[in-house]
Every structure is written in C-alpha cells, then in structure tokens.
C-alpha positions in Angstrom: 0.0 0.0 0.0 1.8 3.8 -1.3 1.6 5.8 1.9 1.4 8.8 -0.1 -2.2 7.9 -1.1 -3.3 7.6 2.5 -5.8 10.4 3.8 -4.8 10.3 7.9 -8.4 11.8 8.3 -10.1 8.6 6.9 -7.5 6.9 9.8 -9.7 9.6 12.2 -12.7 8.3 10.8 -12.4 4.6 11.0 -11.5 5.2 14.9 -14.7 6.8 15.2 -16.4 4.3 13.3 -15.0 1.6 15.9 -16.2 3.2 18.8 -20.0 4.4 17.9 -20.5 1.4 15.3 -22.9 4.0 13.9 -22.5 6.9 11.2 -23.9 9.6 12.4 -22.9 9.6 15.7 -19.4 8.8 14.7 -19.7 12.0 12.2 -20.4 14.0 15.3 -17.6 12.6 17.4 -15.2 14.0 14.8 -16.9 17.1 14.0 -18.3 16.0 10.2 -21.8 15.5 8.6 -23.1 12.1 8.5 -22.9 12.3 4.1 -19.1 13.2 5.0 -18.9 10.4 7.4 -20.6 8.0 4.9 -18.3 9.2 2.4 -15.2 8.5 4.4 -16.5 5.2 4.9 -16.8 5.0 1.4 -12.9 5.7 0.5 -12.2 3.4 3.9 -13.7 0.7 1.9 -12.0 1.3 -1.3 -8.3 1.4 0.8 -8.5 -1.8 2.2 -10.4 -3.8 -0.4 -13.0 -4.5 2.7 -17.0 -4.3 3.6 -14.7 -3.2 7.3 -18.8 -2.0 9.0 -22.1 -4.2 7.8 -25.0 -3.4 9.0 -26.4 -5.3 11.8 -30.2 -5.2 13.9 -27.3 -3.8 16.9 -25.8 -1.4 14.7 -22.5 -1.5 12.3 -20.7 -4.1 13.1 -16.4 -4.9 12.4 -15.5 -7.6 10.1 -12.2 -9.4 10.8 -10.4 -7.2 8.5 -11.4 -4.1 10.7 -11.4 -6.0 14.3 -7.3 -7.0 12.8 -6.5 -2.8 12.1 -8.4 -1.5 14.9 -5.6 -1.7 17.9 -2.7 -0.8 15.3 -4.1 2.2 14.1 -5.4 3.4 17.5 -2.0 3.0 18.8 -0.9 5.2 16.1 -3.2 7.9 15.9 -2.5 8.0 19.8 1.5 8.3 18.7 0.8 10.7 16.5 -1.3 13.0 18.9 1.4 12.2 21.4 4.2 13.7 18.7 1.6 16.9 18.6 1.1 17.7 22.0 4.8 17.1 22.5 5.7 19.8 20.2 2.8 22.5 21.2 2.4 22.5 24.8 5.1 21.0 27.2 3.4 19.1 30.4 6.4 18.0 32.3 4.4 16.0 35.1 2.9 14.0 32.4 6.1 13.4 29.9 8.1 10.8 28.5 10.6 12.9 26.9 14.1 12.7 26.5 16.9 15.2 27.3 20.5 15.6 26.5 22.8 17.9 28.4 26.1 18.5 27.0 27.9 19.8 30.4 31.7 20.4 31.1 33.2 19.4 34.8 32.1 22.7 36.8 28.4 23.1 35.3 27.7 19.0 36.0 28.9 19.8 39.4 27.1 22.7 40.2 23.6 22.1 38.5 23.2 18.2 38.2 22.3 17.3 41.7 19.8 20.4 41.7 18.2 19.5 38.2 17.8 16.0 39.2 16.0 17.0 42.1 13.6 19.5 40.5 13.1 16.9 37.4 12.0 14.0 40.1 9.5 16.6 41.7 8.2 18.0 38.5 9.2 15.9 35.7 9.8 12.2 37.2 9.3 10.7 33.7 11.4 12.7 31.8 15.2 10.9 31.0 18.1 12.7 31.1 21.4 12.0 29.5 24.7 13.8 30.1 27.8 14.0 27.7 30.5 15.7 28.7 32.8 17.8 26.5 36.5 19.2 26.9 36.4 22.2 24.6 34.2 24.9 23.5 34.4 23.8 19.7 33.4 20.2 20.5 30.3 21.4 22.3 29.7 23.7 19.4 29.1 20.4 17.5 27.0 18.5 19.9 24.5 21.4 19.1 25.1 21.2 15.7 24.3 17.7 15.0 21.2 17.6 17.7 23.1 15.3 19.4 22.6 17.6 22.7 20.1 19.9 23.6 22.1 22.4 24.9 25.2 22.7 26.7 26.7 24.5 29.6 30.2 25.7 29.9 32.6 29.3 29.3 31.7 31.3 26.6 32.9 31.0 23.1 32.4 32.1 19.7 29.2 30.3 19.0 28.4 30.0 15.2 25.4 32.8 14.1 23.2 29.0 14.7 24.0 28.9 18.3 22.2 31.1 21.0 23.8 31.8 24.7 22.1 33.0 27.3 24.7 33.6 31.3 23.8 31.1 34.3 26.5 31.9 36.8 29.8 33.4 37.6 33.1 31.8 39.4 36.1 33.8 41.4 39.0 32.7 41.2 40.9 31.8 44.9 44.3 30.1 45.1 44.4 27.5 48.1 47.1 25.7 49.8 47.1 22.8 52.6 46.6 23.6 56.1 50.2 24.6 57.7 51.2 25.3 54.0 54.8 26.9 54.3 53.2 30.2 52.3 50.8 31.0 55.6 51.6 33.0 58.2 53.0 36.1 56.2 51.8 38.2 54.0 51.3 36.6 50.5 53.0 38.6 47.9 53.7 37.9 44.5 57.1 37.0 45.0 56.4 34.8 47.6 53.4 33.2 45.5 56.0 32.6 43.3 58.3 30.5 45.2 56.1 27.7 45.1 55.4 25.4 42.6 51.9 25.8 41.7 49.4 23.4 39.9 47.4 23.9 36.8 44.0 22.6 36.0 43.9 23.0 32.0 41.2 21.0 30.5 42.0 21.4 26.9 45.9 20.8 28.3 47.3 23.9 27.1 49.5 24.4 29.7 48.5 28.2 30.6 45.7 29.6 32.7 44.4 32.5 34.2 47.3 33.1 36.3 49.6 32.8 33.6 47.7 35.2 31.4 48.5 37.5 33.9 51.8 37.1 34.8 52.8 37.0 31.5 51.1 40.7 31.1 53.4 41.6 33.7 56.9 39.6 32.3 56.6 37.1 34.9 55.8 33.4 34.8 55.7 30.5 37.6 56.7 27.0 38.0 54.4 24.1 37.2 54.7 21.7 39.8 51.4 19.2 37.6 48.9 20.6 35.4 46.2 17.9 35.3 42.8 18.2 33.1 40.8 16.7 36.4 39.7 19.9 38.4 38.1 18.0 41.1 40.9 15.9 41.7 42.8 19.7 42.5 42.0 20.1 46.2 43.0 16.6 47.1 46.5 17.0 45.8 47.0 20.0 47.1 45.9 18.8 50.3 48.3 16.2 50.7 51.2 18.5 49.0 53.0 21.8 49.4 51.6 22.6 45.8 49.7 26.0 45.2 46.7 26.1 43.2 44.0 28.5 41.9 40.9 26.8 41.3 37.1 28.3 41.0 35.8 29.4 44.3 33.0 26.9 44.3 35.5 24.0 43.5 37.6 24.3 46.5 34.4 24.9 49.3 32.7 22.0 48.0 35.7 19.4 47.8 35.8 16.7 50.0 39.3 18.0 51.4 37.6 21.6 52.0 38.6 21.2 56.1 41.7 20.5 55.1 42.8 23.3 52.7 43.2 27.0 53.2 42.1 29.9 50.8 44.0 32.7 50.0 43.7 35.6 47.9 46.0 35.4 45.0 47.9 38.4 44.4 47.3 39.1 41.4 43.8 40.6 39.7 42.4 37.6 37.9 38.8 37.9 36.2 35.6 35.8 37.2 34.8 32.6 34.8 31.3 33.1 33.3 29.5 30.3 32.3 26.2 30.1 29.6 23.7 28.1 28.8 23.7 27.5 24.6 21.5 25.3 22.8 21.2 25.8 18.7 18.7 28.1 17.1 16.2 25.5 15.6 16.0 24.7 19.2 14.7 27.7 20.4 10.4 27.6 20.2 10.5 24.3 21.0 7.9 23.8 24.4 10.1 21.0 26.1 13.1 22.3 25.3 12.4 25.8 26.4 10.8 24.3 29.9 14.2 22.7 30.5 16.1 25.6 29.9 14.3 27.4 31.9 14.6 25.1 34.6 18.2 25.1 34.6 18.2 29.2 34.7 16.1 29.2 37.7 18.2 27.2 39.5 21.2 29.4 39.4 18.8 32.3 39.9 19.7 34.4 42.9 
C-alpha cells in the first residue's frame, strides 16, 4: 500500500467508526456531517479492499479485516497525537521525553544534583542524559548535529546558529594545605611565586588564568602538575606543598575543604562566566524551552 495515497483523516474516521458502530454519531464525534462520514467510509472501503462495518439489527458491526487494524491504528493515531502535544504544549508532570545535556566538569557539578532534584518533583518521567565535553568547539558540534540539547560551559564564539544566554559566575581563589609553608606572612607575589603551583587546564594547554597575567606583567611561575581533572585539585593539594587557583565553588565543596586553606592570589584575575547555549532551531521548541528554563532558575539568585 503507497503511503502517499493515505488520507490520515479517513484513519480519524475509521476510529470513530469503531467506537460508535454508527454513522452519524461517529460523524459527530469527529466534528463531520453524516454524508461526510458516509463518504469516508466509502474511500475506507476502497483502501483496504474490505466491507470493514455491515450493517447489523445492533448497529454496524467490524469484520475481521477491521477487528485485525483496529488496535494498530489506534495506537498510532495516539502516537501521533502524542508527537503533537509534544511539540505544542510541554506538560512535564505528564512526559516521556528525552533530554541531552552537553555539560563540562564545573556546570555538572554545580547544576546536576539540583536538576535531578527539580526533574523528580516536576518531571519524574522525563530521561536525562549527560555528555561531557573538553572544549568549546566540541560542544559547538554536539549542538550542531542535535546530538545535545544544549550545553553549559565558558563562553565561546558560538556559530550565528547557536544562541547563549549567562547562568553563573566563578572567582577565582588560590588555596594551599593547612600549615602550608606560604601561611603565616603576607602573600606577595614574590612569595606566591616561590612555590610550585598546579594547573588545572582541560584542553591541556599548559597556561591559565594566572599565567595570562603574569605574562602581562613579564613574569611566569613553576608548574609543579597541570592535570585536566579539576576535582581531583584540592585533594593534591591537600596532601602537598603545591599551590593552586581553582574556582571558588570547586575548593568549598571538595571533599578535602577542612583541610585546605584559601588565599587571595595576588594578582587581579577575572571571574569565569558560564552560559547556557542550545542551537537556534531549538529555540520555540515547548520542552526544550521548559528545561532551559529550569536550569536558569536554579542558578537564579
């Protein structure tokens, strides 16, 4: 059978036809006049080379050929009205949906155990999947392809098809152990210096913000490690006379956070912004927008 020949309201029609077993009444269900009812029925017959409703003393009753294509095509008009509400109105208590995040370390960090949270109150049958990403131009392309969503992480130079909107800003703080050889005199540069510090560098570049800076001023410092793990930071540093400078947010929530001291660096080092992105022909879309304003309000102040 050519599916381009198929009318999906004589599909409408035969559904009605199975539940009032009766023209007229089934034209009213659907909204149609019982000569357009008996017309569909008509065309119905004509499709699938069957009587499908005889008349009966009870009323119009199924042969096998319609009692065999009644539950298929109910289940997929119901897919289809499923597909319809899905993309014009967004009910999150009652959806099945599916959701991918495209999140670097920090973000996951910060939002995940919040999201989950809201999603089990509000959305508990909504799935969500996570990929993570290391550097601005491969989240650029998880947009691209639909593969994600939308993504969280630093600003970058999204593509004209990629909207950004800012969730939250980090300081930086450097941090040492507890009885570090640096405390108990006043931190200058020279003295932040005389340690060897390590670097968190996702992408592994080998240079940071502190060496963005000290380079402005002629200057640079000794790498003790440079790792691309920033969580794993305030453990080492804990158990080491290495200095690092690490978001703010990173260090207070580690598990090593009684055992580490902050500091302030001495040097002027700009906050880290991060954004929510998702691609344009994202952007009406009722589920998708509910998410992504789900994850704004839980950064919200």
């Amino acid at each position: 059978m050519d599916m381009h020949g198929i009318d999906l309201n004589l599909l409408v029609a035969f559904d009605a036809l199975m539940a009032e077993r009766n023209v007229t009444r089934a034209g009213a269900r659907i909204g149609r006049t019982q000569p357009a009812m008996s017309a569909a029925l008509s065309r119905l017959r004509a499709l699938f080379d069957d009587e499908l409703f005889v008349r009966s003393p009870a009323g119009l009753q199924p042969t096998p050929r319609a009692l065999d294509l009644s539950v298929p095509l109910l289940e997929a008009l119901a897919q289809i009205q499923r597909t319809l509400d899905f993309t014009q109105a967004f009910d999150p208590a009652a959806s099945k949906a599916t959701f991918t995040l495209a999140l670097s370390d920090h973000p996951a960090f910060v939002l995940l155990p919040r999201l989950v949270q809201r999603l089990g109150v509000e959305a508990p049958g909504v799935v969500l999947h996570v990929r993570g990403f290391t550097d601005r131009q491969q989240a650029e392309e998880l947009l691209e392809s639909g593969t994600a969503h939308a993504a969280v992480g630093v600003p970058a130079h999204w593509g004209a098809s990629v909207v950004s909107q800012p969730l939250f800003r980090e300081r930086f703080v450097s941090v040492v152990r507890r009885g570090h050889p640096i405390l108990g005199k006043k931190i200058t540069l020279k003295r932040f210096l005389a340690f060897p510090h390590l670097l968190v560098s996702p992408e592994g570049d080998r240079h940071g913000h502190v060496d963005a800076k000290l380079a402005e001023l002629g200057l640079s410092r000794h790498l003790g490690l440079s790792l691309p793990h920033m969580f794993a930071a305030p453990g080492i540093v804990a158990s080491s006379d290495l200095v690092a400078t690490l978001m703010e947010g990173v260090v207070k929530h580690s598990a090593e956070a009684f055992q580490l001291q902050i500091i302030e660096p001495p040097l002027a080092l700009p906050t880290v912004s991060f954004v929510l992105a998702w691609h344009r022909r994202n952007d009406a879309h009722p589920a998708q927008r509910w998410l992504r304003s789900a994850i704004a309000e839980l950064v919200r102040p």
